[in-house]
Residue frames as a rotation matrix with the C-alpha (Angstrom) as fourth column:
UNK 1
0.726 0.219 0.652 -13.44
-0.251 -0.798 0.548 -22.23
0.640 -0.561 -0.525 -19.43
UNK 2
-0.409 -0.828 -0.384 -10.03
0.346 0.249 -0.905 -22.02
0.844 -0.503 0.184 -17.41
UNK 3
0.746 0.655 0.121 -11.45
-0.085 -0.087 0.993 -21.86
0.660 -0.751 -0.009 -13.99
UNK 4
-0.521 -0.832 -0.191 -8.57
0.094 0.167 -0.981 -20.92
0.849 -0.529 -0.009 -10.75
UNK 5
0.405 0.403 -0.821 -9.58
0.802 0.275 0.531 -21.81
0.440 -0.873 -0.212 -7.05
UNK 6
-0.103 -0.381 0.919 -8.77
-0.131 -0.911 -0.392 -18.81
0.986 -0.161 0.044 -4.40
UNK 7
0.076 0.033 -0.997 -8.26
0.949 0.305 0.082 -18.04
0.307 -0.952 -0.009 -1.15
UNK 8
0.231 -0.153 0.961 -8.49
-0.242 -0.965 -0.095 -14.41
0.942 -0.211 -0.260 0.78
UNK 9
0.233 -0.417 -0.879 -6.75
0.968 0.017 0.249 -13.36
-0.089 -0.909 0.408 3.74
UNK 10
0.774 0.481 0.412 -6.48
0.343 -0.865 0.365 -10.53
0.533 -0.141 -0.835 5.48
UNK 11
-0.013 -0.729 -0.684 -3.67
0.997 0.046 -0.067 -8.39
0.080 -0.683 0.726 6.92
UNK 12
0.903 -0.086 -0.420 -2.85
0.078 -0.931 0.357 -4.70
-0.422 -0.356 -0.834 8.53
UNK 13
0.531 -0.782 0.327 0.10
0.826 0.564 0.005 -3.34
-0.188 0.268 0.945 6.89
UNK 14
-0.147 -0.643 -0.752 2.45
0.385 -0.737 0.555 -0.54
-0.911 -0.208 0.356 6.84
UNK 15
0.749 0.449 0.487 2.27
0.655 -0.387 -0.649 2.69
-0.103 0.805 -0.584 4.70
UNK 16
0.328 -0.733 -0.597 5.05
0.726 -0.208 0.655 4.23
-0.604 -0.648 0.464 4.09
UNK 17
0.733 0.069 -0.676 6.65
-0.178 -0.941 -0.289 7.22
-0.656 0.332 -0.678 1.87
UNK 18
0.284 -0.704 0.651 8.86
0.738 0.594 0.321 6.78
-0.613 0.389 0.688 -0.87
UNK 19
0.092 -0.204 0.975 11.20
0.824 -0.535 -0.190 9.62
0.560 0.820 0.119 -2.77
UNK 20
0.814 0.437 -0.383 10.92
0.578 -0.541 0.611 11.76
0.060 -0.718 -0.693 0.18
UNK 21
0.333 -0.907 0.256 13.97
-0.124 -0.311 -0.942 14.83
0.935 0.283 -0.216 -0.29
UNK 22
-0.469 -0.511 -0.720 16.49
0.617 0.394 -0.681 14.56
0.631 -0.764 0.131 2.61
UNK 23
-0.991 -0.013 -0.131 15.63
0.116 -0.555 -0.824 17.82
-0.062 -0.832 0.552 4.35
UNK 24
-0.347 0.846 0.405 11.68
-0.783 -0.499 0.371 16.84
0.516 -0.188 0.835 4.38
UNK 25
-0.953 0.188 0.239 9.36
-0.027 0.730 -0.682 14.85
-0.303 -0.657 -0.691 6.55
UNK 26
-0.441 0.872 0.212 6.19
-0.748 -0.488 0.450 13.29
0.496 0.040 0.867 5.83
UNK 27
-0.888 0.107 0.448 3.96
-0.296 0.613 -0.732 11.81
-0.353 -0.783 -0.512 7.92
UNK 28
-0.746 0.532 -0.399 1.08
-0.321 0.238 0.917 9.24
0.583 0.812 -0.007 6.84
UNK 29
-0.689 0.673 0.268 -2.49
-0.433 -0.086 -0.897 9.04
-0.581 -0.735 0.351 8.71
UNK 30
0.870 -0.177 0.460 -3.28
-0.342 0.455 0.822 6.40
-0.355 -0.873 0.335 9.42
UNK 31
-0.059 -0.998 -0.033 0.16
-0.806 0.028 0.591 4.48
-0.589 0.061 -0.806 9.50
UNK 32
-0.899 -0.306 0.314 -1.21
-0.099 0.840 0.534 0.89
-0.427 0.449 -0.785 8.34
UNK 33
-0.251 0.444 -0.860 -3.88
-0.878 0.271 0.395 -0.52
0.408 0.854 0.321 5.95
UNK 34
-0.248 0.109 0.963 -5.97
0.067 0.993 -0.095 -3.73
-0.967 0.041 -0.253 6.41
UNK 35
-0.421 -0.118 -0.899 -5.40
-0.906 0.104 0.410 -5.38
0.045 0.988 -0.151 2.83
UNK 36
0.144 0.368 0.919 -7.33
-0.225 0.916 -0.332 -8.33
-0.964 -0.159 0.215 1.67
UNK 37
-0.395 -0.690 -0.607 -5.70
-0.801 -0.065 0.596 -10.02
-0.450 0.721 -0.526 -0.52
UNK 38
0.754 0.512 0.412 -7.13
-0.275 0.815 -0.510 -13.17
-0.596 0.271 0.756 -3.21
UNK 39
-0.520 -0.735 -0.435 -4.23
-0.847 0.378 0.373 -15.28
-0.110 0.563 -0.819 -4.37
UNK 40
0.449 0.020 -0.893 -4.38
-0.404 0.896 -0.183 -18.95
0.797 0.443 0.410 -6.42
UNK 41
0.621 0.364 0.694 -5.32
-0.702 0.653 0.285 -21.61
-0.350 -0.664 0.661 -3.70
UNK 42
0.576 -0.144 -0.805 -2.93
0.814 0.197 0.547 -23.68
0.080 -0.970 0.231 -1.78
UNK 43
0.721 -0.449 0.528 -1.60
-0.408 -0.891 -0.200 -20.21
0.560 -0.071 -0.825 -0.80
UNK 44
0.606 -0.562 -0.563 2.09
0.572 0.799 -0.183 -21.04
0.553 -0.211 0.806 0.25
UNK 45
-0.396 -0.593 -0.702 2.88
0.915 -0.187 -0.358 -17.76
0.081 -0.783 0.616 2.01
UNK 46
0.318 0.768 -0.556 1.33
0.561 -0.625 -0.542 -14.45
-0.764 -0.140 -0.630 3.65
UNK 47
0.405 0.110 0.908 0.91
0.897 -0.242 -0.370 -12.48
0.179 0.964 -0.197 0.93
UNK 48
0.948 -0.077 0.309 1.36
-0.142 -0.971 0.192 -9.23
0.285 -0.226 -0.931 2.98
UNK 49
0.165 -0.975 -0.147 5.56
-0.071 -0.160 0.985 -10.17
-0.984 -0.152 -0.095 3.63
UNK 50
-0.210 -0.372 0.904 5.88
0.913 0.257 0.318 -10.09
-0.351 0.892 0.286 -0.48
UNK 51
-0.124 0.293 0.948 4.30
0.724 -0.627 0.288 -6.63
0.679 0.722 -0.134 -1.29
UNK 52
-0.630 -0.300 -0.716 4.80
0.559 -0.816 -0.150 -2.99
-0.539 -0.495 0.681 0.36
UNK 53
0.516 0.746 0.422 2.28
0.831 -0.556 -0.032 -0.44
0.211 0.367 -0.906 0.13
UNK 54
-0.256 -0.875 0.410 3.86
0.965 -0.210 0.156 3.20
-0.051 0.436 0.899 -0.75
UNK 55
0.695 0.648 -0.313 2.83
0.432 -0.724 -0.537 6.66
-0.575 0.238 -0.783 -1.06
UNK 56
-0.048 -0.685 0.727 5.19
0.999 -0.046 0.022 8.59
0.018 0.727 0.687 -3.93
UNK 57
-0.304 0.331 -0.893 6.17
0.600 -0.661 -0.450 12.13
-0.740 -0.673 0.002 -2.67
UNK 58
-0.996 -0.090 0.006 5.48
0.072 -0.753 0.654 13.16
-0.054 0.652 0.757 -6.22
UNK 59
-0.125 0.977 0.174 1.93
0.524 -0.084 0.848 12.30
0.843 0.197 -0.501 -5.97
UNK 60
-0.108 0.141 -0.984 1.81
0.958 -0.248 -0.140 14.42
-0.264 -0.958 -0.108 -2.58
UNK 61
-0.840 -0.275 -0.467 3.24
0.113 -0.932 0.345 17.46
-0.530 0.238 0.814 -4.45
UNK 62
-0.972 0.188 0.139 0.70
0.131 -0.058 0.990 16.82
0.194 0.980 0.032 -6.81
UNK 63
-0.197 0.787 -0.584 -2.10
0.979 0.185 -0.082 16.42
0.044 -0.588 -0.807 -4.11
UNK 64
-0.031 0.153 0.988 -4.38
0.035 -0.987 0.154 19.92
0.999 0.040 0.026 -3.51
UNK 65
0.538 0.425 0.728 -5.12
-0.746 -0.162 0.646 18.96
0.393 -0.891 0.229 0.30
UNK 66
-0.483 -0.774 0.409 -2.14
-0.869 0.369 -0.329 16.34
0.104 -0.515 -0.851 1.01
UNK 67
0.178 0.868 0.464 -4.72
-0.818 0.392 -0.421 13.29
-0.547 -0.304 0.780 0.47
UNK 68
-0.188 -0.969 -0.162 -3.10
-0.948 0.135 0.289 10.39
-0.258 0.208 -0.944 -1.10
UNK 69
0.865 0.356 0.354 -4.06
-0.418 0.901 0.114 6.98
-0.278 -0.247 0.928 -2.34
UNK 70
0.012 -0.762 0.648 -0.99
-0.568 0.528 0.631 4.27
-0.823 -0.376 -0.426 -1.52
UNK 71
0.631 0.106 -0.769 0.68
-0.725 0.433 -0.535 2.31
0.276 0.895 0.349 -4.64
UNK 72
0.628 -0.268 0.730 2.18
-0.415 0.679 0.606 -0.63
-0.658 -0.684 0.315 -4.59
UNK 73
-0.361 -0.614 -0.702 5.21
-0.923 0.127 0.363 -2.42
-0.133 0.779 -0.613 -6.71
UNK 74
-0.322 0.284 -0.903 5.06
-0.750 0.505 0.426 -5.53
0.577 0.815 0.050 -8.12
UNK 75
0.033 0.362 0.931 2.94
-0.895 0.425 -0.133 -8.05
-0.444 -0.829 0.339 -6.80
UNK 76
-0.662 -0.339 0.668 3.65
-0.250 0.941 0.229 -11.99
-0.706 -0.016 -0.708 -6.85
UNK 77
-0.474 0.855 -0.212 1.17
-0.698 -0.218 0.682 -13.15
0.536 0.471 0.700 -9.58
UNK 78
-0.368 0.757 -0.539 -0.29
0.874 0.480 0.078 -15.95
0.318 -0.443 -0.839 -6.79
UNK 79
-0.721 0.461 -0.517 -1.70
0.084 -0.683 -0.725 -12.42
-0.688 -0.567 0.454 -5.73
UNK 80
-0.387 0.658 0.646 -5.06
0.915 0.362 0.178 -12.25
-0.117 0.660 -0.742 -7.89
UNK 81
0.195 0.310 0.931 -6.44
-0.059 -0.943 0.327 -8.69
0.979 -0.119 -0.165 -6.68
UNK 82
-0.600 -0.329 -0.729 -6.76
0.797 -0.170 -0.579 -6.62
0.066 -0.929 0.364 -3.31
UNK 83
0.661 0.527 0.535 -8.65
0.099 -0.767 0.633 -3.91
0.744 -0.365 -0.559 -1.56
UNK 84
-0.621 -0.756 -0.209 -7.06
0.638 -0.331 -0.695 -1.76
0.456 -0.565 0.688 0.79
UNK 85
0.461 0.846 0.268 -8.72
0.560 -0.511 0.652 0.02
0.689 -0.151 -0.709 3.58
UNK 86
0.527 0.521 -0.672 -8.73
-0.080 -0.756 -0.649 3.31
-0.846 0.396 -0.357 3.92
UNK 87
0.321 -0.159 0.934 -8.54
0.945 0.125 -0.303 3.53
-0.068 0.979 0.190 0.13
UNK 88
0.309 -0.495 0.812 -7.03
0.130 -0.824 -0.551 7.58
0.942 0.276 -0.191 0.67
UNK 89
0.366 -0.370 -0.854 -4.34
0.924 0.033 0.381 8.72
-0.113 -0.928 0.354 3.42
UNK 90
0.956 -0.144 0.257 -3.60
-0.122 -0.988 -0.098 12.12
0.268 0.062 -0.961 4.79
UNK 91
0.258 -0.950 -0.176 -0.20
0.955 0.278 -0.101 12.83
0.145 -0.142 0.979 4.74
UNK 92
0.998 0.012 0.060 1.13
0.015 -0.998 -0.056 16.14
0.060 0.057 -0.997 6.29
UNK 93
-0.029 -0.934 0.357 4.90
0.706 -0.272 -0.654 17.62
0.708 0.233 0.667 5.41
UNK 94
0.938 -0.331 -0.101 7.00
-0.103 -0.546 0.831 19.14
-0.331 -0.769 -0.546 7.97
UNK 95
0.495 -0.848 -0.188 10.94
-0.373 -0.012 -0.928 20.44
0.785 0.529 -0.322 7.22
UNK 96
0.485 -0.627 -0.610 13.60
0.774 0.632 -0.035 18.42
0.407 -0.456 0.792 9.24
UNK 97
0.705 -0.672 0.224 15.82
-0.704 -0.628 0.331 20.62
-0.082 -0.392 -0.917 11.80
């Protein structure tokens, strides 16, 4: 039995939009996330300055009510898993003047 030690920590962290055309705006409610994060124990840095939480404006288009749940690119593999809370964000579109 292969058996890894952990640690969790906790951070707030920015949501942001990604793919977004020039002449649109969206906005994400709320702006940040508290992530807890379980990485492989002696954690040697916060986990939340290595990984960026996203929203993709194709999954918006795809959304029926603009409700969204934040992806995330690759993550270090001392990251083990996460939860994000809120686990769905409203996101409303407005056109740029």
């Amino acid at each position: 039995i292969y058996v890894t030690r952990y640690v969790e920590t906790s951070a707030l962290v920015k949501v942001s939009m990604k793919n977004v055309p020039q002449d649109k705006l969206i906005s994400v409610y709320p702006t940040v996330a508290k992530v807890s994060f379980k990485c492989v124990f002696p954690l040697k840095y916060n986990p939340a300055d290595k990984v960026n939480f996203y929203i993709d404006y194709s999954d918006f288009v795809k959304s029926v009510n603009g409700r969204c749940i934040p992806k995330s690119d690759k993550f270090p593999e001392e990251i083990l898993s996460y939860t994000i809370e809120p686990q769905v964000f409203e996101c409303v579109e407005s056109i740029k003047k």
